[in-house]
GUDRENRO-552374 format. One record per residue (C-alpha): y, x, z; residue in one letter. Coordinates in pm, whole numbers, plus 50000, padded with zeros to 5 digits. Example, Ala and Ser with C-alpha at 12.3 -4.5 7.8 and 13.67 -1.06 7.14 Angstrom:
% GUDRENRO-552374
495505123050780a
498945136750714s
% end
This chain:
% GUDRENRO-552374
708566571647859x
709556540847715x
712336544247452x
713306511047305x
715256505546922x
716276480746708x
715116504246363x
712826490146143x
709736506446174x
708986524845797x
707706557045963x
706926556246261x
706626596046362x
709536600046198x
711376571146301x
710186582646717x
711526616046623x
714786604846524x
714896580146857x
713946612847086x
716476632746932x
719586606847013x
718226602847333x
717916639847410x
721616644147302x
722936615747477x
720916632247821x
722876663147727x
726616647047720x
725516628748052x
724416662048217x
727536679648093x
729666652348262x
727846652848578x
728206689848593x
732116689048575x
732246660948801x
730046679749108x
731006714849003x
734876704849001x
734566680949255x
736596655549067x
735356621849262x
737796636949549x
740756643549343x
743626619849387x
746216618349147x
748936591549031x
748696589248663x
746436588848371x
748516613948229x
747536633748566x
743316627548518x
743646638748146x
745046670648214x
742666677848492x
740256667848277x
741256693448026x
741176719648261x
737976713248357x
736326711748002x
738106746047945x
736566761648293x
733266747148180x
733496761447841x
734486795547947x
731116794348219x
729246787647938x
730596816247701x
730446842347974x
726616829948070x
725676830547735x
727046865947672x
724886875047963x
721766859647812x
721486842848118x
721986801848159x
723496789648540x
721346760548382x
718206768348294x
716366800148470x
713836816048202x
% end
């Protein structure tokens, strides 16, 4: 993996562990969207305002905040399998 930045270089272990952690977070917000999107099946929602795909929106964050509280209270991840 190639992982590019515009940082100037003073440590470089710690200045590749900073990079890898930004990275890994930013994978993490794209996975989260991608989940609602497939899990919600939002792609095949039509609606007729923005006012419309903000609320939706909404609901969906709550949904997958509440899957995540009850899968957590269960020790058990509908993301990652131990």
């Amino acid at each position: 993996m190639l992982l590019l930045s515009n940082l100037k270089v003073q440590e470089k272990k710690k200045l590749c562990h900073i990079i890898t952690k930004v990275y890994l977070l930013r994978w993490r917000i794209k996975e989260y969207f991608k989940f609602k999107k497939q899990q919600f099946e939002l792609k095949d929602l039509r609606v007729m305002s923005l006012q419309s795909i903000r609320s939706l929106n909404f609901f969906a964050t709550l949904v997958a905040g509440y899957i995540s509280l009850i899968s957590s209270s269960h020790r058990e991840s509908i993301f990652l399998k131990n």
